[in-house]
MIROKE-112130 format. One record per residue (C-alpha): residue number from 1; x, y, z. Coordinates in pm, 1 decimal, always signed. Example, Ala and Ser with C-alpha at 12.3 -4.5 7.8 and 13.67 -1.06 7.14 Angstrom:
2
<r num="1" east="+1230.0" north="-450.0" up="+780.0"/>
<r num="2" east="+1367.0" north="-106.0" up="+714.0"/>
//
This chain:
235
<r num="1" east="-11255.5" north="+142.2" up="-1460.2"/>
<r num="2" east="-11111.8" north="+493.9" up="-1460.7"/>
<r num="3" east="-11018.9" north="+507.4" up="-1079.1"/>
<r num="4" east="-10879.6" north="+153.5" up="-1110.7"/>
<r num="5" east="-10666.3" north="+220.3" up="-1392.1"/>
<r num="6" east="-10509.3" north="+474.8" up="-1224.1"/>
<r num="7" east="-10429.2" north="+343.7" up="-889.1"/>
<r num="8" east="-10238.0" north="+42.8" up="-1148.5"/>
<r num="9" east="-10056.6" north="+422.5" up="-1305.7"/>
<r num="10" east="-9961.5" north="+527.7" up="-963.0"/>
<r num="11" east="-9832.5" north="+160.1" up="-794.2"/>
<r num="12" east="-9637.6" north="+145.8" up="-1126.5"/>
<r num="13" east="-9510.6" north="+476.0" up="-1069.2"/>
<r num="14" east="-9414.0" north="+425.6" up="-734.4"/>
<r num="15" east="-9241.6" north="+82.1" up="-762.8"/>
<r num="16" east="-8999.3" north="+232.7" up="-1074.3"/>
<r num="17" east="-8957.3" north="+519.9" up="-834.8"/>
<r num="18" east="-8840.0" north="+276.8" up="-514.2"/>
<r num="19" east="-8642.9" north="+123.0" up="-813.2"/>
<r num="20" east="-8468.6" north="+405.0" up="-915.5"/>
<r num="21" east="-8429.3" north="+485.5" up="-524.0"/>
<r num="22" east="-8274.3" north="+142.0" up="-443.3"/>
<r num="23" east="-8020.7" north="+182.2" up="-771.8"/>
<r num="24" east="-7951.3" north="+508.4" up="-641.9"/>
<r num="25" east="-7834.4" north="+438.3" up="-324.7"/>
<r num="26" east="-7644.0" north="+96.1" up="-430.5"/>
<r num="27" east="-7473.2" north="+350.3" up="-654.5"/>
<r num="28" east="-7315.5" north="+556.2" up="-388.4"/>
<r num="29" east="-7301.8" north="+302.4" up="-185.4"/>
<r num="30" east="-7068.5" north="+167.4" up="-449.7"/>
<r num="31" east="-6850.7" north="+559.3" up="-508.5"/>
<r num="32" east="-6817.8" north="+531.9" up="-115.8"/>
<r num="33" east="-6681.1" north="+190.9" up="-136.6"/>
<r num="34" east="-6466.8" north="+294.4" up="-434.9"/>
<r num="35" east="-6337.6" north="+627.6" up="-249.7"/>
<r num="36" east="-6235.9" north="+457.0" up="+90.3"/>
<r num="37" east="-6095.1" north="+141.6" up="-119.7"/>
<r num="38" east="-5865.4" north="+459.3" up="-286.9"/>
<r num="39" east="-5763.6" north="+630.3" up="+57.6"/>
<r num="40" east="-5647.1" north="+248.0" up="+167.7"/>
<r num="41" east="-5462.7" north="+222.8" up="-116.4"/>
<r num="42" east="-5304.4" north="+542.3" up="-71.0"/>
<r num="43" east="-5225.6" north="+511.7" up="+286.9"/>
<r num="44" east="-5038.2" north="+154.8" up="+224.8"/>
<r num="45" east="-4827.4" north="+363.5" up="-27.4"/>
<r num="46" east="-4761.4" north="+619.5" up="+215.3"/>
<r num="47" east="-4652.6" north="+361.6" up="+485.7"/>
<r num="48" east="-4471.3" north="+193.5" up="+241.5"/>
<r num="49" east="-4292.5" north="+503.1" up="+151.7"/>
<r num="50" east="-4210.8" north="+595.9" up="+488.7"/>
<r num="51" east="-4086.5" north="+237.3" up="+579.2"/>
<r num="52" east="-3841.4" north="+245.8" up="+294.4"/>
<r num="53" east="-3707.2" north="+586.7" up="+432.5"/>
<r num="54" east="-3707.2" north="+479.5" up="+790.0"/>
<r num="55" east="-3545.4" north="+173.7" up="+658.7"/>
<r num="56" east="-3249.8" north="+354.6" up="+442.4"/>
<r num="57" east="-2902.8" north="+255.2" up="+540.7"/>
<r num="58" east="-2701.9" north="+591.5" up="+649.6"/>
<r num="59" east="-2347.7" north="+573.6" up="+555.1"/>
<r num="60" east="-2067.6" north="+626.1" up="+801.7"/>
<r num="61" east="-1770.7" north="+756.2" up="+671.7"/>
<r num="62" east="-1413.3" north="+857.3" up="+851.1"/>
<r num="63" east="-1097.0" north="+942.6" up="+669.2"/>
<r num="64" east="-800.8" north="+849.1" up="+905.5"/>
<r num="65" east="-514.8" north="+1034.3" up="+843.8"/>
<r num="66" east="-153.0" north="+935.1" up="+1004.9"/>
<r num="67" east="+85.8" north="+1207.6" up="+994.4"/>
<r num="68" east="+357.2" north="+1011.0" up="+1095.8"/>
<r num="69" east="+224.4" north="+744.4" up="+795.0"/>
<r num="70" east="+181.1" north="+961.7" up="+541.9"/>
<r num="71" east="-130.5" north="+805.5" up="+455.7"/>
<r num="72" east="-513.5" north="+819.7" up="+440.5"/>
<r num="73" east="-763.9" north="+600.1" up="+476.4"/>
<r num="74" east="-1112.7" north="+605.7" up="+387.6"/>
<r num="75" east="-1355.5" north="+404.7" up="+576.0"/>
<r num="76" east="-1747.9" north="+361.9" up="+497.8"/>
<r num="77" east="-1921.7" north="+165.2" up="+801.4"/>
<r num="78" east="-1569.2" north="+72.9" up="+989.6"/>
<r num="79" east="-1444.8" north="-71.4" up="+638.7"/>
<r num="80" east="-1156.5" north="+30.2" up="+444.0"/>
<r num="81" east="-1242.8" north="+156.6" up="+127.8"/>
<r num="82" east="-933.6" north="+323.0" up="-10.2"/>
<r num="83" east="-573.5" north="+414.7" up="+140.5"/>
<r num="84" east="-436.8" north="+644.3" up="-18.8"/>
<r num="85" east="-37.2" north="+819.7" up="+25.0"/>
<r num="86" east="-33.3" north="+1194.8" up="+130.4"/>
<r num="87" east="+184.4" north="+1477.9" up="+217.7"/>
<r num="88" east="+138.9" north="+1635.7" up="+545.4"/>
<r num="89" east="+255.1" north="+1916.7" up="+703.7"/>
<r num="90" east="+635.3" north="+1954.3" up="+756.4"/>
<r num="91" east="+854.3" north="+2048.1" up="+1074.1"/>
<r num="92" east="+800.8" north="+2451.5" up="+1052.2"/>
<r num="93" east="+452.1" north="+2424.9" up="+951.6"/>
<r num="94" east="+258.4" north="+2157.4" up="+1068.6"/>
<r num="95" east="-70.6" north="+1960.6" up="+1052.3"/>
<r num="96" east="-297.1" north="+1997.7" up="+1348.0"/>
<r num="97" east="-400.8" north="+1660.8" up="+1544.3"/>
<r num="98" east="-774.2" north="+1582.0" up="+1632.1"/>
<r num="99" east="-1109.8" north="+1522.5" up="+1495.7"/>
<r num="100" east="-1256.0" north="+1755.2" up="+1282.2"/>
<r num="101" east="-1521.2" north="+1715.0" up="+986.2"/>
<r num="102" east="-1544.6" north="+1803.8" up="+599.4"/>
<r num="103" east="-1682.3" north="+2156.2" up="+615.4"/>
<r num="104" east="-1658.9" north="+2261.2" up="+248.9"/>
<r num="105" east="-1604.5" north="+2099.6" up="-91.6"/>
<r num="106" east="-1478.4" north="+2314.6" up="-395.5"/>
<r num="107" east="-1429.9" north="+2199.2" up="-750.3"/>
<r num="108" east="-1156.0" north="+2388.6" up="-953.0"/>
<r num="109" east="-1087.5" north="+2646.5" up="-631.7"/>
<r num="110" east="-948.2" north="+2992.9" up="-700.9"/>
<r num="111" east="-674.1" north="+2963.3" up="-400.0"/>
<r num="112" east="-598.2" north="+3327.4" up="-182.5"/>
<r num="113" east="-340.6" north="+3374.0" up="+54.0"/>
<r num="114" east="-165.5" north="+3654.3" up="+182.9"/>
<r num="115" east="-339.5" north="+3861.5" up="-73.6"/>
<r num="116" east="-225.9" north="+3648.6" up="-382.9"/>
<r num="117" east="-450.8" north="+3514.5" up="-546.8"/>
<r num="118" east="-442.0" north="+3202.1" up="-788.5"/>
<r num="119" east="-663.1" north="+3091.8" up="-1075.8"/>
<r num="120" east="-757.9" north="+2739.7" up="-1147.2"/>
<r num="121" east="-503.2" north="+2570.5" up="-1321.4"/>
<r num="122" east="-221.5" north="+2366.6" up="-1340.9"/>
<r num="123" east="-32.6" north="+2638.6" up="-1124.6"/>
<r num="124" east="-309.4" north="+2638.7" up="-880.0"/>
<r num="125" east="-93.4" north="+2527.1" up="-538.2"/>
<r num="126" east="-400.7" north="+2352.6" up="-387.0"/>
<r num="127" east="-486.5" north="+2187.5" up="-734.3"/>
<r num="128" east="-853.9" north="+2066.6" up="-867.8"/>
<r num="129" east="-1064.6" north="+2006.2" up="-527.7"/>
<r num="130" east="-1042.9" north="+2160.2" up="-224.7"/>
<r num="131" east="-1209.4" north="+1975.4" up="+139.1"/>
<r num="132" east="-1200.0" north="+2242.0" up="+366.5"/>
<r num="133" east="-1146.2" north="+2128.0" up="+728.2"/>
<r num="134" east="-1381.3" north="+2211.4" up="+1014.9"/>
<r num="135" east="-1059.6" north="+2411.5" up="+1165.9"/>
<r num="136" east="-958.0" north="+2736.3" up="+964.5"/>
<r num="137" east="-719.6" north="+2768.2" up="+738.6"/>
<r num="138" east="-654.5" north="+2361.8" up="+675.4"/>
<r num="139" east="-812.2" north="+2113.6" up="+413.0"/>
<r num="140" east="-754.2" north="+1829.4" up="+208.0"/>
<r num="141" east="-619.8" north="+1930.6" up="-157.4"/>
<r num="142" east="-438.1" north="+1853.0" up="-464.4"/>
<r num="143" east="-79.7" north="+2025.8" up="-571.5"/>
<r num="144" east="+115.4" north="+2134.9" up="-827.5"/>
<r num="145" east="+390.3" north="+1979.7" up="-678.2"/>
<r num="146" east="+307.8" north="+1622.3" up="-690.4"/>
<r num="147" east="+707.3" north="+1502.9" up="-579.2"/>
<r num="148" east="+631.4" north="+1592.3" up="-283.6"/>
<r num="149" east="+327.2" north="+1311.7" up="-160.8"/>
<r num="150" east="+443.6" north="+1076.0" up="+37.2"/>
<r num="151" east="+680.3" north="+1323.1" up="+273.7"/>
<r num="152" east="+653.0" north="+1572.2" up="+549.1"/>
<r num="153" east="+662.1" north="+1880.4" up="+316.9"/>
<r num="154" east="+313.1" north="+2083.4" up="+320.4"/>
<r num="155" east="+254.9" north="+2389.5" up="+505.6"/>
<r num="156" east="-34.5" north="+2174.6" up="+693.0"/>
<r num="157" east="-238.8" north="+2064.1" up="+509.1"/>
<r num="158" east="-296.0" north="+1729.2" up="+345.1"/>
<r num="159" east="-187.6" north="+1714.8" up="+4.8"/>
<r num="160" east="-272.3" north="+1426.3" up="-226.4"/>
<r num="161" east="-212.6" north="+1337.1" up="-600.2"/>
<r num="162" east="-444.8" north="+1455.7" up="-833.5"/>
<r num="163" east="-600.7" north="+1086.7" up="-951.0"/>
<r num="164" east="-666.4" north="+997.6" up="-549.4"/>
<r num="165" east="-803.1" north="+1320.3" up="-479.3"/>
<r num="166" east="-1031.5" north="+1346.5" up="-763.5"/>
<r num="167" east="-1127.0" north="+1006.2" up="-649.7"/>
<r num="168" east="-1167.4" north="+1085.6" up="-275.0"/>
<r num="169" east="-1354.9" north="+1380.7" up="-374.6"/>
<r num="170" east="-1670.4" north="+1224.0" up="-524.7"/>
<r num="171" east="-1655.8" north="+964.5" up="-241.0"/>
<r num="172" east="-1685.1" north="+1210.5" up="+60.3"/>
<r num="173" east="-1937.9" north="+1447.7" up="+183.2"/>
<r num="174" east="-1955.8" north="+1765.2" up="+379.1"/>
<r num="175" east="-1999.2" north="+1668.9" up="+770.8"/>
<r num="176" east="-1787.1" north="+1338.5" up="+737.9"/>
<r num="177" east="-1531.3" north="+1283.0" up="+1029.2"/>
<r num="178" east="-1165.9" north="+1334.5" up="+973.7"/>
<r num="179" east="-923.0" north="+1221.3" up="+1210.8"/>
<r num="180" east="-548.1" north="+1347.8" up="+1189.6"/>
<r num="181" east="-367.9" north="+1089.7" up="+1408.4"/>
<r num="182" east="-20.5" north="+1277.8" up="+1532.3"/>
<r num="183" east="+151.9" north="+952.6" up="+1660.5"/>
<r num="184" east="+87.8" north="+593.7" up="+1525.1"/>
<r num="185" east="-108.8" north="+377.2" up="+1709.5"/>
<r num="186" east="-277.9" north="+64.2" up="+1734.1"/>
<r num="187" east="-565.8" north="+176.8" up="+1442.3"/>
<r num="188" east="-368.0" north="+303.1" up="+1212.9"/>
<r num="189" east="-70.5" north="-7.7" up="+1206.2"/>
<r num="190" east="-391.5" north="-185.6" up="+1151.8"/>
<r num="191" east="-516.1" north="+66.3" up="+879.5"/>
<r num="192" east="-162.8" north="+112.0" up="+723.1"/>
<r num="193" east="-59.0" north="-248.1" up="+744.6"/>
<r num="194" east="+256.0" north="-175.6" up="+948.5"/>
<r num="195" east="+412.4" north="-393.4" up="+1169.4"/>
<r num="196" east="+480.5" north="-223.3" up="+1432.5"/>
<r num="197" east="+339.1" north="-213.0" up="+1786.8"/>
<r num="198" east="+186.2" north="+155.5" up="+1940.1"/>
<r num="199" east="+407.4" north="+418.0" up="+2017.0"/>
<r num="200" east="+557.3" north="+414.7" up="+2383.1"/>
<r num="201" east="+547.3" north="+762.9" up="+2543.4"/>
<r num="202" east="+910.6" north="+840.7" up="+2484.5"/>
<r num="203" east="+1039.7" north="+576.2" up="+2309.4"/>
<r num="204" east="+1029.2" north="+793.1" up="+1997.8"/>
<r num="205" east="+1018.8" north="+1141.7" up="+1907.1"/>
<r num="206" east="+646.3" north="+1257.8" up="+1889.3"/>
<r num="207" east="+552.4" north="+1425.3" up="+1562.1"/>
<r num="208" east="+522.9" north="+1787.8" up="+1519.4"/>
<r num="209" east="+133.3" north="+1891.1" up="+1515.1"/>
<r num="210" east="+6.4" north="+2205.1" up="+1510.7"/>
<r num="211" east="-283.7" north="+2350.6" up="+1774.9"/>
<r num="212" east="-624.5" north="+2354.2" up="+1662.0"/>
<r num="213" east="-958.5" north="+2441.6" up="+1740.4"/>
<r num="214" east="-1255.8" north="+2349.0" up="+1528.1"/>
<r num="215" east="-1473.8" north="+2543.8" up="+1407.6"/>
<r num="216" east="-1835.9" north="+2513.8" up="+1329.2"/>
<r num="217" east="-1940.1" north="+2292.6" up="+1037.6"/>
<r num="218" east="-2030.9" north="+2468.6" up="+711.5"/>
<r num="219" east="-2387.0" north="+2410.8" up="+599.5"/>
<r num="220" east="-2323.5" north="+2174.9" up="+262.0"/>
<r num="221" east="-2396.9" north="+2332.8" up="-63.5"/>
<r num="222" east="-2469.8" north="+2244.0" up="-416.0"/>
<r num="223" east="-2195.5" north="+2118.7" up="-647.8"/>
<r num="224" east="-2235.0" north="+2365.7" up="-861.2"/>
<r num="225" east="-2202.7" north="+2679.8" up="-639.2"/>
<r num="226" east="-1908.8" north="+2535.9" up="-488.0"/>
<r num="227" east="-1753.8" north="+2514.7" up="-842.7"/>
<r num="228" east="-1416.5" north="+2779.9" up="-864.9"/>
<r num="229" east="-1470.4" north="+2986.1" up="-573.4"/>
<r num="230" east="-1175.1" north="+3116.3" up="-398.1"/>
<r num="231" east="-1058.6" north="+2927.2" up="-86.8"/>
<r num="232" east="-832.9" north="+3032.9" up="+163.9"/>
<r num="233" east="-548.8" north="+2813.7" up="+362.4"/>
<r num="234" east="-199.9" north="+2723.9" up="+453.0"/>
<r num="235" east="-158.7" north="+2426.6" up="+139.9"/>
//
């Protein structure tokens, strides 16, 4: 009786233990299961992720500016999102012609120029933002003379009123496109709404633009280390 009652021990032993074996392995069968169901998971958020980036529009913007106009448009995606009336350069002093780019943007600028310097404020001659222009020495700016938008009376640069350029600032970006147009054309009558046909070589007198070379574009920077440092150009 002895020997029998312990073979019954041992089977009974060794079917709890093929038990316990079998719920151990459905058990990490079930963490593996769990674990690669997580890494799926994660990798659908991941593609999703990157999808939505690869996906995200890019805005193009241009500002068009017509010197012999006296405006500026903005355009996002070949649209015109705001026109706006400028001052350009006059006679003696003026704006260049070509394509350039927004190198540097400057809230409240402390102007310098011929080793004056001006503070921000109401005196300030380029007034409460400054776009510097991929070409030294020229930007788009406020002034504290605002009779003088609309006319040929800057020293090059492109002066605006202090609404549209606040406005304009927060709409723009360093590295967008700026094109100063010397002599209307076909775009800008379209742009500006003019009725009038492109320029005929010599059927008018060409603006006066000034020569210049771009330079390379400023790497953007925050908003808030751009905020009263001293700029430099011809206003």
């Amino acid at each position: 009786m002895g020997p029998a009652i312990y073979l019954d021990v041992n089977k009974s032993q060794m079917g709890l233990g093929d038990a316990m074996n079998g719920a151990s392995k459905w058990a990490v069968a079930a963490s593996i299961a769990a674990a690669l169901g997580v890494q799926a998971i994660g990798q659908q958020a991941s593609a999703v992720e990157a999808a939505s980036i690869r996906k995200a529009p890019v805005t193009k913007r241009v500002i068009v500016v017509s010197l012999e106009d006296r405006k500026l448009a903005l355009l996002e995606d070949g649209q015109v999102k705001k026109v706006y009336t400028v001052a350009v350069g006059k006679p003696t002093s003026p704006s260049p012609s070509g394509t350039f780019t927004i190198a540097r943007r400057v809230k409240n600028p402390t102007y310098s120029h011929n080793g004056k310097t001006v503070l921000p404020g109401p005196g300030n001659p380029v007034g409460t933002r400054w776009m510097g222009l991929s070409v030294r020495g020229y930007g788009i700016h406020g002034t504290n003379e605002p009779k003088s938008i609309g006319k040929a009376a800057s020293h090059g640069c492109i002066r605006m009123s202090q609404k549209d350029l606040e406005e304009m600032y927060d709409l723009v970006t360093v590295g967008d496109t700026v094109e100063l147009v010397g002599e209307r054309n076909g775009e800008t009558a379209q742009l500006f709404n003019r009725d009038q046909k492109p320029v005929v070589s010599g059927e008018l007198e060409p603006v006066v633009t000034a020569s210049a070379t771009p330079t390379p574009t400023a790497t953007a920077t925050t908003e808030t280390a751009t905020e009263g440092l001293a700029v430099t150009g011809n206003w």
